[in-house]
N, C-alpha and C positions, 0 to 999 in steps of 0.2 A: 380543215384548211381550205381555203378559197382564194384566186387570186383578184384582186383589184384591181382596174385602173386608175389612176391617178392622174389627173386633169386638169389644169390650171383653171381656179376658182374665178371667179366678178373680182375684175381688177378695175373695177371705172372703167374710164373711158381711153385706159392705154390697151392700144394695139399696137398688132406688130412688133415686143419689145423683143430686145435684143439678151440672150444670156450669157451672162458673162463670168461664172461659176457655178461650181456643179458642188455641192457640199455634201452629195453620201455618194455609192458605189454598191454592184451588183456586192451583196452579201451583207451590207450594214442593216442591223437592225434599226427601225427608226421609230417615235412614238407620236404621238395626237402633237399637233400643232409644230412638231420639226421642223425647220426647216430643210427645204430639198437642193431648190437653186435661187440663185440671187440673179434679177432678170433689173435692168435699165432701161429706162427711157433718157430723153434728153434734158431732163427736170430732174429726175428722180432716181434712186436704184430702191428695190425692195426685195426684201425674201417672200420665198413661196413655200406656204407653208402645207405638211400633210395632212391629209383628214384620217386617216385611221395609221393604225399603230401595226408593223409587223416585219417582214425582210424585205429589200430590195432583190427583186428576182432577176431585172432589164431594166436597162436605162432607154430611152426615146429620144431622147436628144441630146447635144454636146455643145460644150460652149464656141458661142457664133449666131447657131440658129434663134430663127426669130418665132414667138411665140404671141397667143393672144389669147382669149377665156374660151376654156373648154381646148386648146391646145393638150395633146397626148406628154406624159412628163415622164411616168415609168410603171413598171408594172410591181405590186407590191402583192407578198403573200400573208394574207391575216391569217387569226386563228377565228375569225366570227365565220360560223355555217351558212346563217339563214341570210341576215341582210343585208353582209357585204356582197355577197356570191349575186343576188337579184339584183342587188342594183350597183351594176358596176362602175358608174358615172359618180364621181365626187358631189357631194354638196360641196356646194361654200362654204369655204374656212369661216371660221367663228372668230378667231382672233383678231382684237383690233389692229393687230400692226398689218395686217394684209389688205382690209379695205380701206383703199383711199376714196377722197373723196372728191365729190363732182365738181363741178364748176363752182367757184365758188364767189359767194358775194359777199366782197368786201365793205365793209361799213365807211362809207366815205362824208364829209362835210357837205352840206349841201352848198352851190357854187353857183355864184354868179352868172346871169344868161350870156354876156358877151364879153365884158370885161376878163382881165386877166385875175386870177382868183386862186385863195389859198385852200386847199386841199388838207383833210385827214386822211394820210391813209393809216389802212391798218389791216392787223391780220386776219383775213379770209378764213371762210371753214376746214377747219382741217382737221377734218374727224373727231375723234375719240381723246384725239393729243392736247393732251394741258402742260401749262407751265415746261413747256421746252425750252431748251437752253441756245439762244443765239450764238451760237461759233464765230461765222464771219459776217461782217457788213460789208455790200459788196458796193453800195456809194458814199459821198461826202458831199456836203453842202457845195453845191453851184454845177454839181453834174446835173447836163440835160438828159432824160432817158425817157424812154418810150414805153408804150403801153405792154404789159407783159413781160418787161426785164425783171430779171431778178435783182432783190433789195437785199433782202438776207439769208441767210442760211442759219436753220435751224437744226438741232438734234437732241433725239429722244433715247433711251436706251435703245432701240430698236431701227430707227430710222434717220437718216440726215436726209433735210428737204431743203428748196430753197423759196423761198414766197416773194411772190410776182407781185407790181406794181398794176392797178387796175388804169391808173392815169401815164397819159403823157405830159411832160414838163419838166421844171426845173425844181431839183433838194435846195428846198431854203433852212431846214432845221431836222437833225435827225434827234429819235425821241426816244433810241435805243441805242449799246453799247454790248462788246463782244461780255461774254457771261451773265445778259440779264435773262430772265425766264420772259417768256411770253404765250398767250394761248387765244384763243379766237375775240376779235376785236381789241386785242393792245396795239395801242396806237405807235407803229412805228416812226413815220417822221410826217412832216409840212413839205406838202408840193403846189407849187405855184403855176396855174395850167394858164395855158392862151386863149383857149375860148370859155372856161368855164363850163356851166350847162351840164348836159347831161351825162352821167358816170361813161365810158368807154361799154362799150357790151359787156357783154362775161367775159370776167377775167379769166387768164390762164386754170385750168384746173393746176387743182394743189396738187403736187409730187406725191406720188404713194409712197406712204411710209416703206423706207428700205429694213428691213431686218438685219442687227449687226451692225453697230457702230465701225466696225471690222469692212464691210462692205465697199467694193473698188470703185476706182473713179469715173468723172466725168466731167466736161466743160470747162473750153478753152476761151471764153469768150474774153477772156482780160484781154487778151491782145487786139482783137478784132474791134474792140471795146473802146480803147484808147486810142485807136486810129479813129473812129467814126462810131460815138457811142449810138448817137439816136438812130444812124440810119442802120446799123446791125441788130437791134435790137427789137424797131418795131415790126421786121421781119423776119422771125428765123430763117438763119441760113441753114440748108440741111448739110451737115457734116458727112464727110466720105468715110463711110463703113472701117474702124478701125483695124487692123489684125490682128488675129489675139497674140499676146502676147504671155511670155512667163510670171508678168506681173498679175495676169488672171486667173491663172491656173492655181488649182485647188493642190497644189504641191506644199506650200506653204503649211506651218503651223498657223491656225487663226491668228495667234495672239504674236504672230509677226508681220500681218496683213497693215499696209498703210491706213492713218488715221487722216482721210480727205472727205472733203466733202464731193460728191455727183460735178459740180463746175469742175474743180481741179483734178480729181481723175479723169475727168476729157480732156481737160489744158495738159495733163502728163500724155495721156496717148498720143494726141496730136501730135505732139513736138518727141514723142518716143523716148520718153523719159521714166525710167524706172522708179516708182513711187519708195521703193526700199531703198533707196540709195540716199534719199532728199532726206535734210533733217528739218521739222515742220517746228517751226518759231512759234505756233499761235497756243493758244491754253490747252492744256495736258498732249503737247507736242503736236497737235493738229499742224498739219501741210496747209500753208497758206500760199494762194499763186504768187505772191513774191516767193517765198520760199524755191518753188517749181522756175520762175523766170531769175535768180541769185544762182539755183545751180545748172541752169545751159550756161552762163554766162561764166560761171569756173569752168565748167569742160571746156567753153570755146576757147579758153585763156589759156588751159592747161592746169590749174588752179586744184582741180577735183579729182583725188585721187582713189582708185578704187581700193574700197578696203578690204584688206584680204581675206577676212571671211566671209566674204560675200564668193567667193570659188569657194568654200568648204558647202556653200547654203544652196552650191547651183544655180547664185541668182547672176543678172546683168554685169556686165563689166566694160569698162572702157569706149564710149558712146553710143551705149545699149546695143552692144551685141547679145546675142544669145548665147553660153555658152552651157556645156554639160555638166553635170553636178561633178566634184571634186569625188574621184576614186575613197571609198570611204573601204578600210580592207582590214581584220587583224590579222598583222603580219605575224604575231607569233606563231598561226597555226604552222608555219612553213621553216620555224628555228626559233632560235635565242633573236630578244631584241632588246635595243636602250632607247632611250628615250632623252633628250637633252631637249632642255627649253631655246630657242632662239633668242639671241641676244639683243641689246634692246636696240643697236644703229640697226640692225638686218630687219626687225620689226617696223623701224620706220622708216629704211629705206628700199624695202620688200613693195609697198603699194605704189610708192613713186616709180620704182624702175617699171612698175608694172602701167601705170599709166601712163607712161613714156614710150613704154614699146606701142603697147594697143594706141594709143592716141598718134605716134608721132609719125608718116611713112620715111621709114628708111631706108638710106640707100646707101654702100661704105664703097669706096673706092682705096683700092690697094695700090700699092705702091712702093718704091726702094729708094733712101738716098748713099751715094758713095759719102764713108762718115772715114774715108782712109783716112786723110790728111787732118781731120778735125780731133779724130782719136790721137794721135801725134802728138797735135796739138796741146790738147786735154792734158795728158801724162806730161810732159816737160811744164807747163803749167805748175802742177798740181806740186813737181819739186821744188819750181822756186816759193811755193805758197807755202811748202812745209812748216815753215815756222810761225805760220800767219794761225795754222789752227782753220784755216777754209781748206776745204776739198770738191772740186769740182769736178760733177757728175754731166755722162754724156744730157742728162734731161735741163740741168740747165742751159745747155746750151739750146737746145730745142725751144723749151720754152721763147726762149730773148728769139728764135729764126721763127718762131710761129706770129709774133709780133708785126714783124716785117711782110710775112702774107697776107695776117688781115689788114695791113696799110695797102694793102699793094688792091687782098678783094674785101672790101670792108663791108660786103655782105653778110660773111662769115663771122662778123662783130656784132653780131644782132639780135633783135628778138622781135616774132608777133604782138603786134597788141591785142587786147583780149577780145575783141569778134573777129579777128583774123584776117583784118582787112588792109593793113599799113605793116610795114616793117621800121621798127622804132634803130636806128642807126646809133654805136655810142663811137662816144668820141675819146673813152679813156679802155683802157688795156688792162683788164683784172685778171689774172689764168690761174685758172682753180687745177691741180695736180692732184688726183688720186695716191693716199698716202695708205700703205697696210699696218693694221693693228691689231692687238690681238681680239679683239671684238667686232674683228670687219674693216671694209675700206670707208674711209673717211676725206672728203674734199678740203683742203686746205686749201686758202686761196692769196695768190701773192700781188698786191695793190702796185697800180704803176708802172707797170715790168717796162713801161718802152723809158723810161726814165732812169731807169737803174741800169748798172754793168752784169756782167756773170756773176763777179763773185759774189757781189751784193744779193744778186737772187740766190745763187747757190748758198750764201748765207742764214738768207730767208727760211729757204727751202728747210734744212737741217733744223732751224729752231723749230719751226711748224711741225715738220714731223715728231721732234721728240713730244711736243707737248701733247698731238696728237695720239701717240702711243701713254703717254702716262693720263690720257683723259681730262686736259686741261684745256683745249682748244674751247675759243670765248666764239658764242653764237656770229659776232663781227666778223673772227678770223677765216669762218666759212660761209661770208652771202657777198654778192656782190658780184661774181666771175661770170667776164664775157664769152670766155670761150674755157675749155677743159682738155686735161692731156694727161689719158690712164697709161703706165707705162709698165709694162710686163715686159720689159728688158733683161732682167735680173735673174728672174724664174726660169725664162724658157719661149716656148713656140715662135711660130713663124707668120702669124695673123690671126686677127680677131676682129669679132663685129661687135667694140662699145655701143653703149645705152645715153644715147642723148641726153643731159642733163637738162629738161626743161627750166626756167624757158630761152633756154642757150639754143642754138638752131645748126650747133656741131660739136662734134668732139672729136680728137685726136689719140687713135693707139698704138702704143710703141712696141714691138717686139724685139726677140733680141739679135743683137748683130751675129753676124756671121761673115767668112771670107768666100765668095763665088767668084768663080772665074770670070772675067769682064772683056771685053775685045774689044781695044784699043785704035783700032784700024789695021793693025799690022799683025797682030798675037793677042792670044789670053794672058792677064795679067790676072793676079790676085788681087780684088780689094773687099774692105771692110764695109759691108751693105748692112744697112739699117732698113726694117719693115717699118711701114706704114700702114694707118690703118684709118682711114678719113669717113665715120660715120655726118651723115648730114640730112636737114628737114629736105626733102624731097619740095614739099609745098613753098620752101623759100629758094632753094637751092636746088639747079638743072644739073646735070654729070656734067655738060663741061666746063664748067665753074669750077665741081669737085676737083676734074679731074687737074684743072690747070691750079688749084689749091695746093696739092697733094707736090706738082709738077716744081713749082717755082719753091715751094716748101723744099723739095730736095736741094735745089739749085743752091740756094743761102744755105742750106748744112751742108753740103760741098763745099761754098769759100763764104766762109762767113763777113768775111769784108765788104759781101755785099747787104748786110746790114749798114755797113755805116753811109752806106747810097741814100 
């Protein structure tokens, strides 16, 4: 037995790379050419691979720290006596996928001295690697780009790289497409240069092959890109040191690691985007930066809802927070258990409620309306209706007075638009009513309400719920609702804090009546007090909005005549 060090091998000419997982642990056995950690440049990510075969004894470093050749990696216990133990300095890894290669010169067209002139570029030396498969193209004909941008991105079993233009100027014809192979001098596209003349210096060196198609991300340049391509480009800009994140962390199964290339795992850290969450459109599900710029733009909307086993997986949820892995426990050890499967609205309306609360800040404002006189009402009603076959429930009347508030604050009728920047005002009155079933609550939503009377909605109401309970309710009868009104009158309690229905920006919950003593000016009288329960988007809606919502809300269910105001 003898112990090793282990040392980060001749990486070119990247220093100072940044590691950004850690792929074994004090106790893993590991063999000749394993990988140990996956280290990043701003081109590139690669594995690092071992030179001898035995246990990991200490780790040396942790993901964050920056590393460079001959960099300390961990201490490894072999089973070789003689000439691990002497020489305890790694050679260079042998494998092609760890040495990248130098600068590299591109085979270019020979060009014009001053004239404006067309250009071959093509692919640079890039080791060992043939016939790699192009993933993304990262321009199109009539982009101007500068010396050293990247053109494409390439990947090998082992590495995704991305290969640099040696010219400045303008894409007049590209001469590859996503899934063609290519290997040292295929000619990627026609660039049309200003002065001609002589090639640009050495180009970019080529990205060191990353080990691990699996391997995390990097580069956010789409954006910086499409504001001001050439002038971001012919000078990198140095990125601010990311934090690592859970999407870097060697918690993961590999083969649940995102499929991006080195650019878009930086355009995800930047913008703090969880690469597990993103579903990647490009061939065999690869993340493409639209892909990464489609899903900020659901979350900014509300749009993107976390899936619920992403809490089972420990990973991000709800605008990339960090949360703790999902309690994983057998409860039988502790007694008898069952087990029922969740039903299918709870399964889809489980990640909405849930992106709702994470996403939306909330804030409820309680409240009481005197419903003495309306109850009264209600009941003498409901006798001369007897033969009519309507029965009118205290919620319709609510409904048709919730109408009247939002005329009254027609903020409360509204919704963000999808970068959060405008509130889109409507001008018609849809109230979606939480109806219970035997499979969960279900929104029915009743069209018109400031057009219709009571009975007519109380009419509504009853067909919708039955359909609702028998599973017939049509995709139409539940989208559309400006505002919502969950009512837990029937059951019981005295207040609750509903769940926003995005992208509504309130909702209204009802509990149930009761008689409190009230003082009149002169004595306590008895009346019939109805709870309120006014959840609302804090970002659209201040408390005294709420509060005057909730206020005038009481007021019209106290004398509802003043609806017809």
């Amino acid at each position: 037995m003898s112990m090793v060090e282990v040392k980060v091998p001749d990486i070119g000419d990247f220093k100072e790379v940044e590691v950004i997982e850690l792929l074994v642990k004090p106790g893993d056995t590991v063999a000749v050419d394993q990988s140990l950690i996956t280290v990043e440049s701003d081109k590139a990510s690669m594995e690092i691979p071992s030179s001898h075969a035995g246990v990991v004894k200490e780790l040396r470093i942790k993901v964050g720290d920056k590393v460079s050749e001959g960099s300390m990696l961990l201490v490894l216990e072999t089973q070789e006596a003689g000439a691990a133990a002497s020489t305890p300095q790694v050679q260079a890894p042998a494998p092609a996928a760890a040495a990248p290669a130098p600068a590299p010169a591109p085979a270019v067209a020979p060009a014009v001295a001053t004239a404006p002139a067309i250009m071959e570029i093509k692919v640079p030396d890039i080791g060992d690697f043939k016939e790699v498969e192009v993933i993304e193209v990262m321009v199109k004909p009539g982009d101007t780009i500068a010396a050293e941008q990247s053109l494409v991105t390439v990947e090998s079993d082992k590495a995704s790289m991305e290969i640099p233009s040696s010219h400045a100027g303008v894409v007049k014809e590209l001469k590859v497409k996503v899934g063609d192979k290519v290997s040292e001098g295929s000619l990627l596209l026609m660039l049309e240069t200003a002065g001609g003349g002589a090639p640009a210096a050495a180009a970019a060196p080529a990205p060191a092959p990353a080990a691990g198609g699996d391997s995390v991300s990097a580069a956010i340049d789409a954006l910086a890109a499409k504001a001001a391509p050439a002038a971001s480009a012919s000078v990198p800009a140095p990125s601010a040191k990311p934090l690592p994140t859970a999407a870097l962390e060697p918690a993961a199964p590999a083969n649940a690691k995102a499929h991006a290339s080195p650019s878009v795992r930086k355009f995800a850290r930047e913008l703090g985007v969880d690469l597990g969450r993103v579903k990647g459109s490009g061939p065999k599900g690869r993340i493409l930066h639209e892909d990464i710029q489609g899903f900020v733009k659901s979350v900014m909307s509300g749009a993107a809802a976390a899936p619920a086993a992403k809490a089972a997986a420990g990973g991000k949820q709800g605008g990339g927070l960090d949360l703790l892995p999902w309690p994983s426990l057998d409860f039988s050890k502790f007694g008898s258990t069952e087990t029922q499967v969740l039903s299918r609205i709870k399964k889809i309306s489980g990640p909405n409620l849930h992106r709702n609360w994470v996403m939306i800040p909330h804030v409820t404002q309680f409240d009481e309306a005197d419903v003495t006189e309306l109850e009264e009402f209600r009941k003498d009603s409901n006798a001369a209706l007897a033969k009519s076959g309507v029965k009118l429930t205290m919620l319709a009347f609510v409904i048709k007075a919730s109408v009247a508030a939002l005329k009254k604050l027609p903020t409360f009728n509204a919704s963000l638009d999808e970068k959060g920047e405008n509130i889109i005002l409507k001008q018609y009155y849809h109230i979606g009513f939480a109806a219970d079933t035997p499979n969960g609550l279900v929104v029915p939503v009743i069209k018109d309400v400031d057009k219709k009377g009571i009975s007519q909605i109380a009419k509504e109401m009853t067909e919708l719920s039955a359909q609702a309970r028998e599973g017939k309710l049509k995709p139409a009868d539940m989208q559309g609702a400006s505002f919502t009104i969950s009512s837990l009158g029937g059951i019981g309690g005295t207040a609750f804090t509903p769940i926003i229905n995005a992208p509504e920006v309130a909702i209204l919950g009802l509990s149930k009546t009761s008689f409190k003593p009230v003082w009149d000016g002169k004595q306590f009288v008895p009346r019939l007090m109805l709870p309120l329960s006014l959840s609302y988007d804090h970002r659209v809606i201040d408390g005294a909005m709420g509060a005057r919502f909730t206020a005038y809300l009481a007021e019209v269910l106290s004398d509802m005549r003043k609806t017809l105001l």
